[in-house]
DRENTORKOL-3810 file (N, C-alpha, C; in nm, 4 decimals):
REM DRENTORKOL-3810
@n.u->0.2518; n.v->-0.4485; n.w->-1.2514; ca.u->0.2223; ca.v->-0.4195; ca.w->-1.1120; c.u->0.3515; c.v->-0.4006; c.w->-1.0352
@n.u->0.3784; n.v->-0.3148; n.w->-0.9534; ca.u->0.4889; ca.v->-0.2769; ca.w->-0.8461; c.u->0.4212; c.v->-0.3663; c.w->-0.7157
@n.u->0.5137; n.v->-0.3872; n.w->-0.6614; ca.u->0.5241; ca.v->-0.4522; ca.w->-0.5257; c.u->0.6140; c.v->-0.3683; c.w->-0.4570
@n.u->0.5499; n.v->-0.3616; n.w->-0.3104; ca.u->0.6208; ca.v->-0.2727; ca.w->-0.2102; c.u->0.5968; c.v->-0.2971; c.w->-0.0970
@n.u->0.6234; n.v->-0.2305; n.w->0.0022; ca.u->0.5997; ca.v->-0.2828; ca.w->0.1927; c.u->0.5201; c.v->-0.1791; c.w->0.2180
@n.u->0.3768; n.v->-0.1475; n.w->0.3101; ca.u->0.3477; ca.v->-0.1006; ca.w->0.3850; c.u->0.4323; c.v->-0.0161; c.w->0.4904
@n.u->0.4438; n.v->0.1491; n.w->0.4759; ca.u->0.5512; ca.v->0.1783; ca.w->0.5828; c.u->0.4486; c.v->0.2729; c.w->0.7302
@n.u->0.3641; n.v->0.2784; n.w->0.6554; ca.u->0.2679; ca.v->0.3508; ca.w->0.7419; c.u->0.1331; c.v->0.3719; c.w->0.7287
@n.u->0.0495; n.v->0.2833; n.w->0.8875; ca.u->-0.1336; ca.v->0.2913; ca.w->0.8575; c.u->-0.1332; c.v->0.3866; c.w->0.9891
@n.u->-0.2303; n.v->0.5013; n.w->0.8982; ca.u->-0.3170; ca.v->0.5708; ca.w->0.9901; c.u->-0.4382; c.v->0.5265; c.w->1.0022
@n.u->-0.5316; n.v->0.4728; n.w->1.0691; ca.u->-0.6836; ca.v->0.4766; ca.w->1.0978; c.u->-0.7244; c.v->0.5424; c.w->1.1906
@n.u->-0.8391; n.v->0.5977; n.w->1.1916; ca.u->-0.8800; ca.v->0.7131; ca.w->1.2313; c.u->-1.0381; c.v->0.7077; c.w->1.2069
@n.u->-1.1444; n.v->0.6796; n.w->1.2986; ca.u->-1.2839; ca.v->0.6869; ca.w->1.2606; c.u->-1.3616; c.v->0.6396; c.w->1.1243
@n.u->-1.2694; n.v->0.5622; n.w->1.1293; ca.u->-1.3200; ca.v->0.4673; ca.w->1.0132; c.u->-1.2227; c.v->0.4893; c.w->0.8495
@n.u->-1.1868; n.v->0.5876; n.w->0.9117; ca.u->-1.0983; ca.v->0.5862; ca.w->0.7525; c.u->-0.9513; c.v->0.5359; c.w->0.7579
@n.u->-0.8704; n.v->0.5535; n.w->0.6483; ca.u->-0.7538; ca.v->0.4585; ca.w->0.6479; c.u->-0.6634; c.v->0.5394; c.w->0.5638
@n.u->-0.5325; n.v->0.5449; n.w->0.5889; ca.u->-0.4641; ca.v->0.6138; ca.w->0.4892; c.u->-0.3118; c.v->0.5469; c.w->0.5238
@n.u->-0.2289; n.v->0.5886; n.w->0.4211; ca.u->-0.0477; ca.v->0.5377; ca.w->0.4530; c.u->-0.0550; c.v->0.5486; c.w->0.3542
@n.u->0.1140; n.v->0.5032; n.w->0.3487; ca.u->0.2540; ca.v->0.5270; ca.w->0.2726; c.u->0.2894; c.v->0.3871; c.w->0.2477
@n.u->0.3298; n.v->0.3587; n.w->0.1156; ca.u->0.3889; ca.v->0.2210; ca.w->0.0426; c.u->0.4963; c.v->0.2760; c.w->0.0285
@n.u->0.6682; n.v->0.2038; n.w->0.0568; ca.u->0.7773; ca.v->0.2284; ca.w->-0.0304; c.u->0.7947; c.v->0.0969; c.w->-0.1284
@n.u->0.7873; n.v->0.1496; n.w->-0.2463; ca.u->0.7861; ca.v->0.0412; ca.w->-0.3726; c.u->0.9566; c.v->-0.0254; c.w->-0.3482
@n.u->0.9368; n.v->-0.1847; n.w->-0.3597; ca.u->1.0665; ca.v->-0.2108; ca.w->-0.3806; c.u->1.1825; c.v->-0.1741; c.w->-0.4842
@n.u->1.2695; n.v->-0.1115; n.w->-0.4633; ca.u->1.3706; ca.v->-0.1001; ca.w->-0.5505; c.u->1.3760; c.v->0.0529; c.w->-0.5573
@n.u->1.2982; n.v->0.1205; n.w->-0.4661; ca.u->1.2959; ca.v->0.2632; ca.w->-0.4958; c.u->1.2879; c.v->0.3214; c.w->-0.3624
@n.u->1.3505; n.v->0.4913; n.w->-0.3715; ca.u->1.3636; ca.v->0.5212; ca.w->-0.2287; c.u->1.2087; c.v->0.6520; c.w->-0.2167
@n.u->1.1057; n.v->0.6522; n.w->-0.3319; ca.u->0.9797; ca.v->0.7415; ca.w->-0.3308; c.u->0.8821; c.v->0.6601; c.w->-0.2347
@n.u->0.7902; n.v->0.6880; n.w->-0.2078; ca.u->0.6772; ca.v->0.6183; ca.w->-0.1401; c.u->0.5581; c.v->0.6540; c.w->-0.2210
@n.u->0.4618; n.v->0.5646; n.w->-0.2126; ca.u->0.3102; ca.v->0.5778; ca.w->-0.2677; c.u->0.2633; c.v->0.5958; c.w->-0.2051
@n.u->0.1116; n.v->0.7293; n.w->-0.2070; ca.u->0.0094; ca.v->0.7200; ca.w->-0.0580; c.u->-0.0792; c.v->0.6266; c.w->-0.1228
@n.u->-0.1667; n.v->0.5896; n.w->-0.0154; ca.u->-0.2860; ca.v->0.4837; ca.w->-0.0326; c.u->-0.3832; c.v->0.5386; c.w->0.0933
@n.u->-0.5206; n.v->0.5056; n.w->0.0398; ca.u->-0.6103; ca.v->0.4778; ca.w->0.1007; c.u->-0.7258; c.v->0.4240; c.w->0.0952
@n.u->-0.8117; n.v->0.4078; n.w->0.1561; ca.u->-0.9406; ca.v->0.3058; ca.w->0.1719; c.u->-0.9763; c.v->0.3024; c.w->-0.0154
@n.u->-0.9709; n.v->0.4183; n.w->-0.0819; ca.u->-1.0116; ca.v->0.4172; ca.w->-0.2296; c.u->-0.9042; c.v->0.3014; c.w->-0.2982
@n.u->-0.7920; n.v->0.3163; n.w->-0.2271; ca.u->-0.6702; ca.v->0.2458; ca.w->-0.3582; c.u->-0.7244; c.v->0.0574; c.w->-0.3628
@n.u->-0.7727; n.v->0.0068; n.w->-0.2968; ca.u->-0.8296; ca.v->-0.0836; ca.w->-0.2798; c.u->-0.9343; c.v->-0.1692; c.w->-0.3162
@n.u->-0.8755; n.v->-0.2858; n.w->-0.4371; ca.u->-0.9793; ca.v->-0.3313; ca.w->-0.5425; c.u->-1.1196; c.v->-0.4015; c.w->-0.4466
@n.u->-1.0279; n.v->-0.4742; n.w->-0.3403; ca.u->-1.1509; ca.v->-0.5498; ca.w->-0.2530; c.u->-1.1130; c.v->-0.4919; c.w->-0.1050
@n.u->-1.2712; n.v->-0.4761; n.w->-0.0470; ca.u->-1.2709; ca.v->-0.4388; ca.w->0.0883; c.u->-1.1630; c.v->-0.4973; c.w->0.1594
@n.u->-1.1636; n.v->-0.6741; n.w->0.1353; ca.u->-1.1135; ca.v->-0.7130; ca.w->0.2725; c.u->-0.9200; c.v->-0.6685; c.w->0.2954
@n.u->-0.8834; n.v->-0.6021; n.w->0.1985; ca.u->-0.7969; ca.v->-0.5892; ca.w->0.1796; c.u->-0.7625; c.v->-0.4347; c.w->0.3067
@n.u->-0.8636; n.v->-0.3836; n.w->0.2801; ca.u->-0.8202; ca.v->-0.2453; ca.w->0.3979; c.u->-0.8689; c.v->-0.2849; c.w->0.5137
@n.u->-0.8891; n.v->-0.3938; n.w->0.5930; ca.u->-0.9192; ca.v->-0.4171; ca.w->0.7422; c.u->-0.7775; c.v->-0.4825; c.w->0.7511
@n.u->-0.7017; n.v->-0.5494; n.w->0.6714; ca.u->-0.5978; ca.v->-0.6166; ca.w->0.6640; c.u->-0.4599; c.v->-0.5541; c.w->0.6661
@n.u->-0.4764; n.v->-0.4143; n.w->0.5938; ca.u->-0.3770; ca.v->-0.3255; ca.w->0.6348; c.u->-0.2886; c.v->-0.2954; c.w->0.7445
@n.u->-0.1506; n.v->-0.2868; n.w->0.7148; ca.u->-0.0908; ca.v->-0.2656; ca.w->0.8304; c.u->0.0683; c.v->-0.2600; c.w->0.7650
@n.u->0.1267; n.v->-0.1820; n.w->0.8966; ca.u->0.2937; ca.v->-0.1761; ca.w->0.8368; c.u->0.3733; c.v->-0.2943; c.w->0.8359
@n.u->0.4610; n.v->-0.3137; n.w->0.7314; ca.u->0.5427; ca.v->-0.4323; ca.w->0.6976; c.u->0.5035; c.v->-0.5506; c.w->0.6482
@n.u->0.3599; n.v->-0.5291; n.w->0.5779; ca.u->0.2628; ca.v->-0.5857; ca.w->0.4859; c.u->0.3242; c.v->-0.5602; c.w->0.3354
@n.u->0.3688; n.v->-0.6708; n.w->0.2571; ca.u->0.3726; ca.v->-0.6656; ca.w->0.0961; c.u->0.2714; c.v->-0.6650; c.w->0.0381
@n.u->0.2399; n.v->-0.5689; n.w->-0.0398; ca.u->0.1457; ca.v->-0.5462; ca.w->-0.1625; c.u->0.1665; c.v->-0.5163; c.w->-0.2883
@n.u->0.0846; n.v->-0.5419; n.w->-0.3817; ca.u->0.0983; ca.v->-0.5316; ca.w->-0.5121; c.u->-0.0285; c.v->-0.3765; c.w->-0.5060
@n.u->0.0483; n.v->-0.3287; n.w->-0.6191; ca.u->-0.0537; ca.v->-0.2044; ca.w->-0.7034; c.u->0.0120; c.v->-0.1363; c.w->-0.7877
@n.u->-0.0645; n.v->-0.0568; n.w->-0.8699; ca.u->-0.0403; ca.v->0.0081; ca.w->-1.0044; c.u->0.0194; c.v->0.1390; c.w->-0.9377
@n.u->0.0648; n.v->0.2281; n.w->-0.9840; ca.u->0.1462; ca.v->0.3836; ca.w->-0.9265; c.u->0.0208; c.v->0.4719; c.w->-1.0265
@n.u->0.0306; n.v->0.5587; n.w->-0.9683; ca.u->-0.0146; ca.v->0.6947; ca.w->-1.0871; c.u->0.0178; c.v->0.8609; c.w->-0.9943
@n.u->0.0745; n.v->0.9191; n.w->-1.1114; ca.u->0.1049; ca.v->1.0446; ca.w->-0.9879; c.u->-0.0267; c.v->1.0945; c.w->-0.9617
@n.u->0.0035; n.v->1.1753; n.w->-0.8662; ca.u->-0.0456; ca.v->1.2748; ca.w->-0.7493; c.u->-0.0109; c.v->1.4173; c.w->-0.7290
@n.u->-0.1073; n.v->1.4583; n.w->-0.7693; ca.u->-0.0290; ca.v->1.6392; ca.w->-0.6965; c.u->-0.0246; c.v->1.6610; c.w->-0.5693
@n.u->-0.0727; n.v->1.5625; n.w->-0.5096; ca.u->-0.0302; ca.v->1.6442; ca.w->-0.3550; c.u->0.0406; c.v->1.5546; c.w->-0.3170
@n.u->0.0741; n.v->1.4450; n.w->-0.3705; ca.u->0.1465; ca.v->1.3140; ca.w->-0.2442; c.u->0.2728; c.v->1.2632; c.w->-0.3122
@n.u->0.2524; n.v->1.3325; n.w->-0.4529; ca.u->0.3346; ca.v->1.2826; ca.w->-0.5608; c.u->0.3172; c.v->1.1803; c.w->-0.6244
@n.u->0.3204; n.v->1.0133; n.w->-0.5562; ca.u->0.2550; ca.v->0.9001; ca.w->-0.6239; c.u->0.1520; c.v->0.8822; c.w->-0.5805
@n.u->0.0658; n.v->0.7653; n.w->-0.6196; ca.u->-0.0800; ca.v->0.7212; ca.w->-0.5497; c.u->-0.0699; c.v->0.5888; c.w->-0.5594
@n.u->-0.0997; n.v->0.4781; n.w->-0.5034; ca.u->-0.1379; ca.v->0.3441; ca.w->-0.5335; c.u->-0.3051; c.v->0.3449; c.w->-0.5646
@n.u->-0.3058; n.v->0.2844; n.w->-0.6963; ca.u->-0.4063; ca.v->0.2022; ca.w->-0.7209; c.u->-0.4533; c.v->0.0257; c.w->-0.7307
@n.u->-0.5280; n.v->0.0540; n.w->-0.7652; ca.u->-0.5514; ca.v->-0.1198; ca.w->-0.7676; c.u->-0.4684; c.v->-0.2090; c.w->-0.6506
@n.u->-0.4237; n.v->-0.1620; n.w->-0.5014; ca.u->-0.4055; ca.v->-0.2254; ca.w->-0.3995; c.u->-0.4572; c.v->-0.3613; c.w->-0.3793
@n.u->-0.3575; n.v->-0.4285; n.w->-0.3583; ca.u->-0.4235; ca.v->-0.6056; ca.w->-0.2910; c.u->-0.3162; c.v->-0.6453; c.w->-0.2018
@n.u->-0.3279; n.v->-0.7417; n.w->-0.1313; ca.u->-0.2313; ca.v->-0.7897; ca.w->-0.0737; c.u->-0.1302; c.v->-0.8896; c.w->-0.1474
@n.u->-0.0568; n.v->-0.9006; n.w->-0.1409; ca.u->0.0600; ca.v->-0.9798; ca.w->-0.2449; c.u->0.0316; c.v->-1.1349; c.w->-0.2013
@n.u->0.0519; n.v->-1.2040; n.w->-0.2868; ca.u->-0.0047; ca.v->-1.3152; ca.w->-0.2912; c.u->0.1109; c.v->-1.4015; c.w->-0.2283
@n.u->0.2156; n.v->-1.4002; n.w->-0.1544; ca.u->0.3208; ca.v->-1.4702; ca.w->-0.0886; c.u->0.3289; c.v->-1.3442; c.w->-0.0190
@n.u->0.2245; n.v->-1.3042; n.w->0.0685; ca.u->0.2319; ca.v->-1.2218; ca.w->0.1748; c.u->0.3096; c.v->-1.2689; c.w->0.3172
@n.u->0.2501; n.v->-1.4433; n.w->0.3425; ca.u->0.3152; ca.v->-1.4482; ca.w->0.4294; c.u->0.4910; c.v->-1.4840; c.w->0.4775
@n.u->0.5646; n.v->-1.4718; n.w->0.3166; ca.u->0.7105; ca.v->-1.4509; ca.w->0.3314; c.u->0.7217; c.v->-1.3353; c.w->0.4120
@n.u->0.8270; n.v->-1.2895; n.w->0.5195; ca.u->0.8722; ca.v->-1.1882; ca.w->0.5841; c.u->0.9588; c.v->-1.1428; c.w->0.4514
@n.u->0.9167; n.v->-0.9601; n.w->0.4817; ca.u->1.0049; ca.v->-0.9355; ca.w->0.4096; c.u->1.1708; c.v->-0.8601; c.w->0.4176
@n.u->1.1902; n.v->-0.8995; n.w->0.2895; ca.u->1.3692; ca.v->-0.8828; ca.w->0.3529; c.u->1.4257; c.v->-1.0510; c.w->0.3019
@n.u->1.3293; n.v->-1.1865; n.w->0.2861; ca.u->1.4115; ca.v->-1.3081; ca.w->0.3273; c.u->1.4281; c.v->-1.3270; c.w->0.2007
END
């Protein structure tokens, strides 16, 4: 599993979309309401949120996050 920060939530009429930059790398993953093993995980969304998920490319976005959750020492700030 990759771990990364939340860099950007769009919501929009119910749907959800953004950008993960994986730690240690300067690519980003898109995500949305699909990348997400459990619901409560996309009401929880938001930028500068750590998460865990799997990568798989993308033709249009380049990467994708799958299997999204929230990282389980979420509430460390990150950076410390």
């Amino acid at each position: 599993m990759t771990r990364g920060t939340i860099t950007k939530v769009v919501k929009t009429h119910g749907s959800l979309w953004g950008f993960i930059q994986p730690q240690g790398s300067s690519r980003r993953a898109f995500f949305n309401a699909a990348s997400f093993d459990e619901a409560d995980g996309f009401d929880d969304a938001e930028e500068g949120l750590l998460v865990e998920f799997d990568e798989e490319k993308d033709p249009v976005n380049g990467f994708r996050a799958m299997h999204l959750a929230i990282a389980r020492d979420a509430s460390t700030p990150v950076g410390s």
